[in-house]
C-alpha positions in Angstrom: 17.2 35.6 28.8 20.1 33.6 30.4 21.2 33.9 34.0 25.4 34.1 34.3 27.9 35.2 36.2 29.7 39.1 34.9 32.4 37.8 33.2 31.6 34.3 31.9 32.0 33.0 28.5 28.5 32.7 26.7 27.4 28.9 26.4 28.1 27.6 22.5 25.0 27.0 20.9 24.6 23.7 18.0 24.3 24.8 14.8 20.6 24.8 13.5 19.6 23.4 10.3 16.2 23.9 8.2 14.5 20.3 8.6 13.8 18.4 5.1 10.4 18.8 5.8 7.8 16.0 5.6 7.7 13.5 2.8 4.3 11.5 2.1 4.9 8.7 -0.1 1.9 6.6 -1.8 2.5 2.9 -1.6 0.6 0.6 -3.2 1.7 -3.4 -2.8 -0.3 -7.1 -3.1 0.3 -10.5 -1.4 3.3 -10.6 -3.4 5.2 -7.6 -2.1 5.7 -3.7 -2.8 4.5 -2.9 -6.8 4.7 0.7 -6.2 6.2 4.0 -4.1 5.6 7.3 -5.0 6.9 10.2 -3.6 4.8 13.5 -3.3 6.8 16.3 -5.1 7.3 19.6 -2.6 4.7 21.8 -2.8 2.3 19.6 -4.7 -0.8 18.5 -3.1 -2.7 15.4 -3.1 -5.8 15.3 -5.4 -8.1 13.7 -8.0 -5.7 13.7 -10.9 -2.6 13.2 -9.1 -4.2 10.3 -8.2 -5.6 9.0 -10.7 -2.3 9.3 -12.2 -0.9 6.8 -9.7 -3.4 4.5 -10.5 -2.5 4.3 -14.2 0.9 4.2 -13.4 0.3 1.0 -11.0 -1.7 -0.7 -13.6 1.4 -0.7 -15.6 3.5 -1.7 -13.1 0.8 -4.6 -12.6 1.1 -5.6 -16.4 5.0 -5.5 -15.9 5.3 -7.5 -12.5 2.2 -9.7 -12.2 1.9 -10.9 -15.9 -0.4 -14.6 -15.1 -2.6 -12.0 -12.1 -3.7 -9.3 -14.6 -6.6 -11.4 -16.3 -7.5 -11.0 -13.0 -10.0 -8.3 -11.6 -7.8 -5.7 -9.3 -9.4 -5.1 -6.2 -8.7 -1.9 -4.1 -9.1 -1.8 -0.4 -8.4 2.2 0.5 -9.8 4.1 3.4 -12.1 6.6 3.3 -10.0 9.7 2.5 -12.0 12.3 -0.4 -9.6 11.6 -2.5 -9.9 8.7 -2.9 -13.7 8.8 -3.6 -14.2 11.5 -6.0 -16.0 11.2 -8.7 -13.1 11.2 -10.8 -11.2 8.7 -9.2 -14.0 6.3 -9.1 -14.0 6.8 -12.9 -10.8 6.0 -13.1 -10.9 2.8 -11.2 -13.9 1.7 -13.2 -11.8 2.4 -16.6 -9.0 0.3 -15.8 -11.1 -2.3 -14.0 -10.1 -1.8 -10.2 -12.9 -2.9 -8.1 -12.8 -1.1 -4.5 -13.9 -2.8 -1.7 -15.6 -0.9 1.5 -13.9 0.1 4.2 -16.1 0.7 7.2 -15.5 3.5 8.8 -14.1 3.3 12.6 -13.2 -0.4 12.4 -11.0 -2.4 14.7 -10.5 -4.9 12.0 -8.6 -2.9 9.3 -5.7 -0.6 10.8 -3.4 1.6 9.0 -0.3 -0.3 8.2 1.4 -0.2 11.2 4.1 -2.8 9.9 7.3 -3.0 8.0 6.6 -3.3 4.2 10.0 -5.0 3.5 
């Protein structure tokens, strides 16, 4: 309810738009730069085989972009979300040779990245 004078002309309103919603995007990078961003299609959630997915998509990506690195062990460094530590994913990472390293939980040490990934 609006308080105005008899007679006034009503106050324009802005035109509202539906917002694009949120967008999560997976990014996966090394020393070397960005190797990988993946966009979450709408409506599709986050699990096991999605992931799993990404990682055999970013161990092609490493054959393509890191040729001299891939005789090299990959090792992971994710936090600790379920995803990430399902059984199925851990077989995953195990079949195409990812090693994962802990992260402890709570720790001032490793942060989020709160920096620009340019």
């Amino acid at each position: 309810m609006e308080c105005r004078h008899r007679g006034s002309p009503r106050p324009k309103k802005f035109r509202v738009q539906k917002s694009a919603g949120k967008v999560l995007a997976s990014i996966f990078w090394d020393q070397d730069g960005i190797l990988l961003i993946h966009y979450l299609p709408k409506g599709q959630i986050i699990n096991a085989e999605y992931y799993s997915s990404l990682l055999v998509q970013l161990k092609d990506i490493l054959k393509e972009k890191r040729r001299g690195k891939v005789t090299k062990r990959g090792l992971f460094l994710q936090d600790n979300a379920p995803v990430q530590w399902a059984l199925a994913t851990q077989k995953k990472l195990t079949y195409l040779d990812f090693r994962c390293l802990l992260h402890p939980p709570y720790s001032s040490d490793l942060v989020t990245s709160d920096c620009s990934l340019d």
